[in-house]
TORKOL-45464 format. One line per 5 residues: their letters; for each residue x, y, z of C-alpha. Coordinates in steps of 0.5 Angstrom, whole numbers, plus 500, padded with zeros to 3 digits. Each point is the difference from the previous one (the first is absolute). Layout:
BEGIN
A	X Y Z  ...
// end
This chain:
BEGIN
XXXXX	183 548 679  498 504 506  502 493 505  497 499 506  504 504 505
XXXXX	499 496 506  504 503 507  498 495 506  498 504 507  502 492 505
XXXXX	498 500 506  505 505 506  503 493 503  503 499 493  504 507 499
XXXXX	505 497 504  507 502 495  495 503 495  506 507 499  497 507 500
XXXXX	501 501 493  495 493 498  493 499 498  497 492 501  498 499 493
XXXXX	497 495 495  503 498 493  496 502 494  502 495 496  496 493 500
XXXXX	495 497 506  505 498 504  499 506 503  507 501 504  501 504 505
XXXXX	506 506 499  503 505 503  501 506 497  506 505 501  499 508 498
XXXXX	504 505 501  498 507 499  492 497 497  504 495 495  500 494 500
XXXXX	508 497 501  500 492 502  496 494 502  500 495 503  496 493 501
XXXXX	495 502 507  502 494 505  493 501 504  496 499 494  496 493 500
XXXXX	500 500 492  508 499 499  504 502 507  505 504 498  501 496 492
XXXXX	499 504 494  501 498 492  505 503 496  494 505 498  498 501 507
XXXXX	507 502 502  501 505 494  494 503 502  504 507 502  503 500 493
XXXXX	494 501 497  499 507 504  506 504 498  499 507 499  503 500 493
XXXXX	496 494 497  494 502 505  500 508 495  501 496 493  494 494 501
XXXXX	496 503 505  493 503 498  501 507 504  495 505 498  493 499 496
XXXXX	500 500 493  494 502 495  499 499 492  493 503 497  501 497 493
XXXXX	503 494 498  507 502 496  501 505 506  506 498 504  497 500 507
XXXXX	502 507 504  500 501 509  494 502 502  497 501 507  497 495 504
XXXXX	493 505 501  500 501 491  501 492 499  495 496 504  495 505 499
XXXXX	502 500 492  500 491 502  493 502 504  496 504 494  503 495 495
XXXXX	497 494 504  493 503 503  499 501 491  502 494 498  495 497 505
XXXXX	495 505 500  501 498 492  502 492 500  498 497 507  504 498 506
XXXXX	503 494 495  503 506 495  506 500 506  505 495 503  505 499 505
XXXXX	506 496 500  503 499 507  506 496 502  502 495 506  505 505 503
XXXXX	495 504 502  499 501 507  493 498 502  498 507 502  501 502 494
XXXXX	496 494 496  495 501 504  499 507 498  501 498 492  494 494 502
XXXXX	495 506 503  502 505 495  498 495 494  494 496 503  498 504 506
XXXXX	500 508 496  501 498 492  495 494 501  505 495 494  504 494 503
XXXXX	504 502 495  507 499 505  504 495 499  507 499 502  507 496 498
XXXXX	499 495 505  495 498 495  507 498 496  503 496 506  494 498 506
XXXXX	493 500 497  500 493 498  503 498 508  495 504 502  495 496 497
XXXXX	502 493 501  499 503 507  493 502 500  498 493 496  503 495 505
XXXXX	500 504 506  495 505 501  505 506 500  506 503 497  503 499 505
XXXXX	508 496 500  499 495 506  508 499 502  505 504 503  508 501 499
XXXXX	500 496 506  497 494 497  507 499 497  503 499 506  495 494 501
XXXXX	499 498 494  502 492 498  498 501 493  501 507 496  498 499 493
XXXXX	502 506 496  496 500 494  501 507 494  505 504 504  507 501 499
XXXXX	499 502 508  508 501 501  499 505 495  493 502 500  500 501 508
XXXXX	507 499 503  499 502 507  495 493 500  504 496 496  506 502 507
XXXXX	494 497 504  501 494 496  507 499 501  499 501 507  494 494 501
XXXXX	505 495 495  506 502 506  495 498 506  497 495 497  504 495 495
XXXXX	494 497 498  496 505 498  498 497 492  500 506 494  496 499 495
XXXXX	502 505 494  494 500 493  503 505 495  501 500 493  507 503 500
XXXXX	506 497 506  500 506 503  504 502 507  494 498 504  499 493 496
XXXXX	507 499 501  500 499 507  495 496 500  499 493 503  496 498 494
XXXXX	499 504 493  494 500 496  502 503 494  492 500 497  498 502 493
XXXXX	498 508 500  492 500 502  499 493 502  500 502 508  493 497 500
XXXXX	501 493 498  506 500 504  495 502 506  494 496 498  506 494 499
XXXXX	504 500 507  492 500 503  499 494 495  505 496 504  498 503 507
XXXXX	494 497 499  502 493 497  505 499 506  496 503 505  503 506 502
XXXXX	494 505 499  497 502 508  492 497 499  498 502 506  502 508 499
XXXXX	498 500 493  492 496 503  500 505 506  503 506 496  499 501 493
XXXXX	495 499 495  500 498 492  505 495 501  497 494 497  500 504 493
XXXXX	507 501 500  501 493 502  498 498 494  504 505 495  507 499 503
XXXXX	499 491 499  502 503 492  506 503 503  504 493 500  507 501 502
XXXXX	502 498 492  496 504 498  502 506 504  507 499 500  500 500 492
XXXXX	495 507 500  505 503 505  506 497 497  503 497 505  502 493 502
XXXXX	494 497 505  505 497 505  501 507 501  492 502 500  499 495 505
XXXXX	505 501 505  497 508 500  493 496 502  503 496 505  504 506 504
XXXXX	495 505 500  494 495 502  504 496 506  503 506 502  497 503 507
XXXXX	501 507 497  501 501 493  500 508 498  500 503 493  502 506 498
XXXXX	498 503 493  500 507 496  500 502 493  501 492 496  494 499 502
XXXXX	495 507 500  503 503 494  495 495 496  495 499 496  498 495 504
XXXXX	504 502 507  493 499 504  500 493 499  507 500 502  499 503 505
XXXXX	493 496 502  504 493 498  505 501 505  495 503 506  496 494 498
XXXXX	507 496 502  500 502 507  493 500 502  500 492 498  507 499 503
XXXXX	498 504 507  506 504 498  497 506 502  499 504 507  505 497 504
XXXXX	507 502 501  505 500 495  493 498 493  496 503 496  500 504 492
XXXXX	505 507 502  499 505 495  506 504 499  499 507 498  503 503 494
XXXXX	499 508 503  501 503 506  493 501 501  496 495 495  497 498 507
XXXXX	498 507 502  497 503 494  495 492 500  498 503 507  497 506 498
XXXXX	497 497 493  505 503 496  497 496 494  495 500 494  496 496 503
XXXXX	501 500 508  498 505 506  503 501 506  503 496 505  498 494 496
XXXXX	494 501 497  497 497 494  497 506 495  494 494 497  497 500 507
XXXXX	495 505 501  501 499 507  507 502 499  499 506 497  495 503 505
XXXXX	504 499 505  505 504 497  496 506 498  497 500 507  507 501 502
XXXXX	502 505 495  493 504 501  499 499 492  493 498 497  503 494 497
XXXXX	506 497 497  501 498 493  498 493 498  502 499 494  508 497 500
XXXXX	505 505 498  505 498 495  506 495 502  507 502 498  501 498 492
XXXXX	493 501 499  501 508 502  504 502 496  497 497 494  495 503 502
XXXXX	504 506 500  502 498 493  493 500 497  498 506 504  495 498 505
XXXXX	505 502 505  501 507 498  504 502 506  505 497 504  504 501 507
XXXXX	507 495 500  503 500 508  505 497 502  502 496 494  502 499 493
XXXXX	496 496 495  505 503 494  504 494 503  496 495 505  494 499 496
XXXXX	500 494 495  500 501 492  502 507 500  498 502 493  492 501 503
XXXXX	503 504 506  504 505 496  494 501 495  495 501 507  505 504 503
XXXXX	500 505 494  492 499 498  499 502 506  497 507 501  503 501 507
XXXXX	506 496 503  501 502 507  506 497 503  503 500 508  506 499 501
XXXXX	505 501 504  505 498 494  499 504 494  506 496 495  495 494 499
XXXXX	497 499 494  492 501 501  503 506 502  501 503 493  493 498 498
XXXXX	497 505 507  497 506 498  500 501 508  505 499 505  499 500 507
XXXXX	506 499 505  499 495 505  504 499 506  503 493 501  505 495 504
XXXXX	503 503 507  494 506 499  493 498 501  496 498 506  494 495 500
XXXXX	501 493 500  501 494 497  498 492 500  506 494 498  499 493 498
XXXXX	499 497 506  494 505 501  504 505 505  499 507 501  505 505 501
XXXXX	500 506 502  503 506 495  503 507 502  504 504 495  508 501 502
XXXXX	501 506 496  496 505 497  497 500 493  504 503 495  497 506 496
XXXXX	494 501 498  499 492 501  493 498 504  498 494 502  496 495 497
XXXXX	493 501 504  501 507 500  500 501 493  494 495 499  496 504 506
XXXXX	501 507 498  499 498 492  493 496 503  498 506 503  500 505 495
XXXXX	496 494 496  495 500 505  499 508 500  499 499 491  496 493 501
XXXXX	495 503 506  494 500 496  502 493 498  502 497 507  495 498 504
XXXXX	503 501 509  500 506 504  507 501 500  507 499 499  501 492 499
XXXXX	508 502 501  500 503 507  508 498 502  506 504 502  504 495 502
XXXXX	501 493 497  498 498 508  492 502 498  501 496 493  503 493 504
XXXXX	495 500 505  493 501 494  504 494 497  500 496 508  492 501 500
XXXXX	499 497 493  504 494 503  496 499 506  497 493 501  503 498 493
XXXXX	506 495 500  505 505 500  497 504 506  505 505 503  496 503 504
XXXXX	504 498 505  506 505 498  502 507 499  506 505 499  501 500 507
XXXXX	501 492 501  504 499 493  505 506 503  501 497 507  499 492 498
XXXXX	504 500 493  496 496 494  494 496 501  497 495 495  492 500 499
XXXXX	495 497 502  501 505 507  493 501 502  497 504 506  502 498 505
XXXXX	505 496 498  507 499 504  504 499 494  500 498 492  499 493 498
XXXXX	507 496 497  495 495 495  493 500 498  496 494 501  502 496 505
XXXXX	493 499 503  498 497 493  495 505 499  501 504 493  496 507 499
XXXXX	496 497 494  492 500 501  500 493 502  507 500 505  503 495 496
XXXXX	505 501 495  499 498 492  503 495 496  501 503 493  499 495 494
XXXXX	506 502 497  501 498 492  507 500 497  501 505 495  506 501 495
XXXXX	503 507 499  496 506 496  506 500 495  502 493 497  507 499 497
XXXXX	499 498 493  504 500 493  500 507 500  501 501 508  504 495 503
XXXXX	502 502 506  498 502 506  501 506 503  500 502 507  501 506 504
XXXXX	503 502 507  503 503 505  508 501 500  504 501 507  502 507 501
XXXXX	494 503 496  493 502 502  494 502 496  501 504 493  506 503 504
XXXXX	498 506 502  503 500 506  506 496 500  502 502 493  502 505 502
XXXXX	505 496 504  507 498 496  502 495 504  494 496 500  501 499 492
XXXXX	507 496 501  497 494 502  495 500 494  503 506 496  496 499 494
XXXXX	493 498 496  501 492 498  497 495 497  502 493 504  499 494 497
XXXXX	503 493 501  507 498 496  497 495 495  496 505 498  505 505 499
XXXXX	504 495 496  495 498 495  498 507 498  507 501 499  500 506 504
XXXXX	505 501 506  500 504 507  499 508 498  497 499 493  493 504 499
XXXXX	494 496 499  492 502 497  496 498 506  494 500 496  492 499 503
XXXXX	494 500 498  500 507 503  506 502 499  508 501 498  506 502 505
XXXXX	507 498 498  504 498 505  507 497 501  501 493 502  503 497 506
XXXXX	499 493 502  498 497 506  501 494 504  494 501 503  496 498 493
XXXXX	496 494 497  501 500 493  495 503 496  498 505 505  503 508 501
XXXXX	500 505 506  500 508 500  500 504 507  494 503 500  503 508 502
XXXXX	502 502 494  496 505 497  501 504 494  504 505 505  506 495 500
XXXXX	499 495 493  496 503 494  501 502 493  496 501 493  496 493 501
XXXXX	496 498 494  498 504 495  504 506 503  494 501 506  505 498 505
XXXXX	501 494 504  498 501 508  504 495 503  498 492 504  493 503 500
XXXXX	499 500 493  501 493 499  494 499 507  493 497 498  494 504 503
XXXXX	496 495 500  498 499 508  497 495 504  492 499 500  499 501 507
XXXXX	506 504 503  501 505 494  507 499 501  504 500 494  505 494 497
XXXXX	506 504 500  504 494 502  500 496 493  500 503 494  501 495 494
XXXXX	506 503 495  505 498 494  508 503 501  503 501 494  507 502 500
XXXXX	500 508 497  504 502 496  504 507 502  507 499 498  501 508 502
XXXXX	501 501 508  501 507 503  502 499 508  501 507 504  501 500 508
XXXXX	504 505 504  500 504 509  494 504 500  500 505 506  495 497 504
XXXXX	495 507 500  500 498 493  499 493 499  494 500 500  499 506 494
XXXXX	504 497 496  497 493 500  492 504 499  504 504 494  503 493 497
XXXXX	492 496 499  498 504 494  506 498 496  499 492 503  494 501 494
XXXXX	506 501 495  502 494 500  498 493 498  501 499 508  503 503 506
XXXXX	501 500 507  502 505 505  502 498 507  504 502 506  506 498 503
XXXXX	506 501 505  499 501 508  505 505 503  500 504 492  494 498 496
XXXXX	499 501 493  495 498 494  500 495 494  497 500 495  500 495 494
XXXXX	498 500 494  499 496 494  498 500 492  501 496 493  505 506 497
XXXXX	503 506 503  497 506 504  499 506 499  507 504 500  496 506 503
XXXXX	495 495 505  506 496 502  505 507 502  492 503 504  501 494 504
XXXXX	507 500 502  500 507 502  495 499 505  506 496 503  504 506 500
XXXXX	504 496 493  502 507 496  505 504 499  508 499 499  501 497 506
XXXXX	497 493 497  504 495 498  497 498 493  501 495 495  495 499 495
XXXXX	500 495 493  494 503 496  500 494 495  499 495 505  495 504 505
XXXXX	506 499 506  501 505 504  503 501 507  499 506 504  503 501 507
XXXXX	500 505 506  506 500 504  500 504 506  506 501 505  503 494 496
XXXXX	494 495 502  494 499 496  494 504 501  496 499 493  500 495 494
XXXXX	495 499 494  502 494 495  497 498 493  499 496 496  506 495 504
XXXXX	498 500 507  504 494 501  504 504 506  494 502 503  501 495 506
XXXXX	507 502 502  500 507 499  493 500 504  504 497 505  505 504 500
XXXXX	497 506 501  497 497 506  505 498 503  503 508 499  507 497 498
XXXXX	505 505 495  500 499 495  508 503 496  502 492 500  495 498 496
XXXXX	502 505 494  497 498 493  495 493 502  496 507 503  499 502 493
XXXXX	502 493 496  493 498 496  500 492 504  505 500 505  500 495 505
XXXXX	501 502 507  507 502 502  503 493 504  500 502 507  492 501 500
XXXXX	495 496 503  493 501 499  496 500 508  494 496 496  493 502 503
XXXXX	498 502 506  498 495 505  499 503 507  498 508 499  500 501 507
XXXXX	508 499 500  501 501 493  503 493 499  500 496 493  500 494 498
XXXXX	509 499 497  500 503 508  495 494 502  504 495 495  507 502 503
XXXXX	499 500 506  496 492 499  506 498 496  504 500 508  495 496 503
XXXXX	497 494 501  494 496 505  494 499 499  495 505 497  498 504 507
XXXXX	507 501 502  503 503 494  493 504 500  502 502 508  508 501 498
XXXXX	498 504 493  496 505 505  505 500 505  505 503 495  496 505 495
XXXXX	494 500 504  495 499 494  493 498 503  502 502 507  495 506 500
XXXXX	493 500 496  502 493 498  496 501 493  507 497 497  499 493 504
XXXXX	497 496 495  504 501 494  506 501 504  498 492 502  500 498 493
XXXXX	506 503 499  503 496 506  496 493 497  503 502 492  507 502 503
XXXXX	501 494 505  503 495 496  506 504 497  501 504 507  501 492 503
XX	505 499 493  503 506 502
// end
């Protein structure tokens, strides 16, 4: 996806120590919005490091932020990149190089036609959170000033829409009240649907530094799974998927009964108060605790921390906004804060943590169906007039346009007819991907703006138009504490690529020459040369609303670095917290309790489907992968797609670690292997949300293919938010049956590593099931896994081999064609380059592992072809990696604590001290604490 290139001008006093060859930027990857720098030689992108002026991390990145540059290299850069047009004018056709004057003046009459024919709300946009907010604004001004539909959603839709809206009815405005300083202040951090040690690392570090500074700062953890986060915690809440609503309204049932509650502020600052009051007397402590699913002294002395405290800070992201209810959530806690006065002060208050790199951004300019710009409601006819003074047109549409789920159905009955993709990939995100897959293909035009051209919504795109991305734009971005940062590009845009705002401006254009009959305005409503003249429309619309930036400019982003809003007029500086005066943007000043309602989750487990499913986010991957999957070292700590469910489980299904199971929902089927967590509760199960059909696919139900974690996700979406369930899934886990196992891994020159894993998706949808990963660090290469209920096809299996480069006389080969074995093995200067085991794939550790570790191979003699041979004596398996940044694994990490001994943090120093794992991006901390607790008694017995 074309992510958000965020390249940071900070002010000249910063420079000091900058190198000539660095450029200040912005990570492209969450909301954190950490600052980077970025190294080029000769216009390339060679190195990063974390951007010790930058006030969101300080220097700090995350294992993902720090492989930044990797992901730029020429090589993969010329495989994934979309680098030129491309144009299709008839289904069927494969799609041609086009120019860009012949492609959006095809995009620009087949659009006028369809709304000359249609109406406005014949087309829609799909845009996405990692989108520059220049490039947004001009999307939203597109669809609603020129088009006049609000049809223009966006991904943000999946992961923020429910925060924004719990926002706006408690507090007035979409507006995180906190900042990353309130951690350093706060008394109380209650963490509640984030696995924030993995989901936002580098604010998970600014934990571990307030714990240090103050010993008695209390961690409170809610989440269905023990995950690292919930490890660390002071106190563990490990709730019942959905029923974050009844916890809320509980621990305010016992604030109430033990006087916690502030009734001075809740009188002098809010309103609605007294109906809540008297909803919350049901959610007694032993009724909440058994609908939670957790002991009562546990939920009361939650209550009593966050209540007492002088400042209790929550932070929360996708458990609770992944919803059918994630609103209410959202309001249940907000509701929290206002009665205790844990709000607009030091160290308190409801902080939303942003899932993309510029949610935020996209929300200030109206990004969504049902907003305009700079907060504005679409229902508002005051709204709506205001804008269409400012953009000079006759009006702007009042009709709602359509959310993300609802798009493409509409798209799928042909209410939509045309639809324009940016920056996204619904083939992979999108719940229920049965209905997204048939939208896609009934459309009668898919436009998809990439950066990226090797995603799955790419292969539906009748049009392809190649956008800039990370280290290549200008414009400006917004992170999770509200704080704008300016962007430059730190090397020039490749090929034929254009910039996002580019391309919908000269599209818009040409539009409005073929619409001129039907537009009502004197001239160009799309003026702009520079992304400056694009920011400082955007700045007008803010005026006098609360997140008015009339105060700041280009000029001040560049000599004062990242400012958070509101920065009005006349202002000295951004404000660090809202509402320290007590005054809320709603039509009274005062905040609004909501009467919040527990609700169970949209999918009941059953007889039929008795687990429940939750997705999530791994360590070292982002997204549908689009960029960090070209990175093979970043799979080593999660190499491959995997079912994660608790030990007793396992057992009693008589399935063990690594067998292939039918995960079935009522939407859909994805077979996937089974590992097994300490981290679960019985009768629940796990999947990282990243693995898309690019990674994990096969034929599916009745041959149609199956698509990944997303095809077992729930449409269904919350009332108020719009926002889909794609947390929770209700699901059955049968053991399937595939006795015939097909496993191929082997070095690729990297400059085809990516071809080679394009080249294998279509056989994945030869098998039962398939995945196909990368691996390496210094070499990389691709495995691919496959299995079946008997042997495949001789032929099919020699296609895929070849691709590894496993043909000719110089491979070493046994094959036992009665029992369907075979081990096929290239040898290149005495070490493994490829091997492809079938049938038997019981060697496939060892050898893999041998191949990694380059070793030669003469000694071993007949065990490389004997059919089941165990590894030779002298081997030892490294196991998984647990710290990327140094490549260190857990037997390193075991060895290493078998000569220790101390307490837990002096074994975590002395295991840093000598293999260095934790010591840089410090992703690897939390786990790496688990294995020191796990490992303590027998490195004392040792």
């Amino acid at each position: 996806m074309s992510d958000v290139a965020m390249t940071v001008v900070l002010p000249e006093k910063n420079v000091d120590g900058l190198k000539p060859n660095e450029t200040r930027a912005t990570c492209c990857y969450c909301g954190v919005g950490c600052g980077v720098l970025v190294q080029t030689e000769a216009g390339r992108v060679v190195g990063v490091r974390g951007d010790p002026a930058h006030p969101a991390n300080f220097g700090r990145l995350c294992t993902k932020g720090s492989t930044l540059h990797l992901t730029a290299r020429p090589a993969l850069q010329e495989q994934a990149r979309a680098l030129y047009p491309e144009l299709r004018l008839a289904r069927g056709d494969a799609r041609e190089r086009a120019e860009w004057d012949i492609t959006l003046d095809y995009l620009a009459s087949r659009f006028a036609s369809t709304i000359r024919e249609h109406g406005p709300d014949s087309v829609g946009f799909y845009l996405s959170g990692q989108l520059l907010t220049e490039d947004y604004y001009v999307f939203n001004k597109l669809a609603k000033g020129l088009i006049g539909t609000n049809n223009v959603d966006t991904n943000s839709r999946l992961c923020m829409s429910s925060a924004v809206a719990g926002y706006k009815q408690t507090l007035g405005a979409d507006a995180p009240p906190p900042c990353y300083e309130d951690i350093d202040h706060a008394e109380v951090i209650f963490i509640v649907g984030s696995n924030t040690a993995y989901a936002h690392p580098i604010v998970y570090r600014r934990i571990e530094d307030a714990r240090k500074a103050n010993p008695d700062l209390k961690i409170i953890v809610a989440d269905p799974r023990r995950t690292d986060t919930a490890r660390e915690a002071d106190l563990f809440l490990p709730i019942l998927p959905g029923t974050d609503v009844a916890l809320f309204n509980g621990m305010l049932h016992i604030c109430l009964w033990e006087d916690l509650i502030d009734q001075a502020y809740i009188d002098a600052h809010t309103e609605g108060f007294a109906e809540l009051k008297a909803t919350v007397r049901d959610y007694t402590p032993k009724f909440v605790a058994e609908t939670c699913g957790i002991r009562e002294e546990d939920l009361i002395q939650a209550a009593r921390w966050f209540g007492a405290s002088q400042a209790s800070l929550s932070m929360y992201c996708q458990g609770l906004n992944q919803s059918a209810a994630g609103t209410a959530k959202n309001a249940a806690l907000i509701n929290l804060h206002l009665a205790t006065h844990q709000i607009g002060k030091p160290g308190a208050g409801p902080f939303s943590l942003t899932g993309q790199p510029n949610a935020m951004g996209g929300r200030e300019v109206g990004g969504l169906a049902t907003m305009l710009s700079a907060h504005r409601d679409l229902d508002n006819p005051q709204h709506r007039a205001e804008i269409a003074a400012l953009w000079g047109v006759a009006d702007v549409p009042a009709r709602p346009g359509k959310s993300a789920v609802e798009m493409f159905e509409a798209v799928r009955t042909g209410e939509i007819k045309l639809i324009w993709i940016v920056c996204t990939n619904p083939a992979q995100s999108m719940p229920e991907q049965k209905l997204i897959r048939e939208a896609l293909e009934r459309a009668e035009l898919v436009v998809v703006q990439d950066a990226y051209r090797t995603t799955a919504t790419c292969d539906y795109a009748d049009v392809l138009l190649p956008a800039t991305t990370w280290s290549e734009k200008e414009g400006t971005v917004t992170n999770s504490e509200r704080r704008i940062t300016r962007v430059r590009a730190a090397v020039p845009q490749p090929a034929q690529t254009r910039h996002d705002w580019q391309i919908a401006i000269d599209f818009a254009r040409r539009l409005e020459e073929k619409l001129a009959s039907e537009v009502n305005h004197a001239s160009t409503l799309f003026p702009y040369e520079t992304t400056e003249q694009v920011w400082n429309e955007h700045r007008e619309s803010t005026r006098g609303r609360d997140l008015d930036i009339t105060g700041l400019s280009y000029a001040i982003l560049e000599s004062q670095g990242p400012q958070q809003w509101p920065f009005p007029q006349g202002a000295a500086g951004g404000r660090k917290r809202l509402y320290e005066d007590g005054i809320f943007p709603t039509a009274s000043g005062r905040a609004r309790f909501v009467n919040t309602r527990y609700q169970p989750v949209a999918e009941r487990v059953d007889a039929r489907f008795p687990f429940h499913l939750t997705t999530g986010r791994l360590r070292d991957q982002w997204h549908g992968m689009s960029r960090t999957g070209t990175v093979a070292q970043l799979f080593s700590h999660a190499s491959e797609p995997a079912l994660v469910m608790a030990q007793t489980d396992v057992e009693r299904r008589l399935l063990k670690e690594g067998d292939l199971v039918h995960v079935t929902s009522k939407h859909g089927s994805q077979i996937l292997p089974v590992a097994i967590g300490d981290d679960m509760r019985t009768g629940q199960a796990f999947i990282g949300m990243h693995w898309g059909e690019e990674y994990v696919s096969g034929r599916g139900h009745e041959g149609k293919g199956s698509h990944g974690v997303n095809a077992l996700t729930s449409p269904v979406f919350d009332p108020v938010s719009k926002q889909p369930e794609l947390k929770h899934a209700a699901v059955k886990i049968l053991k399937a049956e595939l006795p015939w196992r097909f496993v191929v891994f082997g070095w690729v020159e990297e400059s085809q590593l990516l071809a080679l894993q394009a080249s294998l998706r279509p056989f994945m949808r030869e098998f039962a099931y398939a995945s196909c990963t990368l691996f390496g660090r210094d070499r990389v290469g691709v495995l691919f896994r496959a299995a079946d209920d008997e042997a495949a096809d001789a032929q099919l299996v020699a296609r895929i081999e070849e691709r590894f480069g496993i043909a000719g006389p110089q491979v070493l080969r046994y094959d036992d064609r009665r029992r369907g074995n075979a081990r096929h093995i290239l040898l290149e200067d005495g070490r493994l380059q490829a091997v492809a085991l079938a049938g038997d794939a019981s060697a496939e550790r060892w050898l893999k592992e041998y191949l990694e570790s380059e070793q030669p191979v003469a000694a071993l003699g007949r065990l490389l072809l004997m059919p089941s041979a165990q590894p030779p004596q002298a081997f030892k398996s490294r196991g998984r990696i647990v710290c990327n940044c140094f490549n260190v694994a857990e037997t390193e990490i075991d060895e290493a604590l078998a000569e220790m001994g101390g307490a837990p943090d002096a074994m975590l120093a002395q295991l840093q001290t000598r293999l260095k794992c934790g010591t840089n991006c410090g992703s690897c901390v939390p786990e790496l604490k688990k294995i020191v607790l796990a490992r303590q008694p027998q490195a004392r017995a040792a």
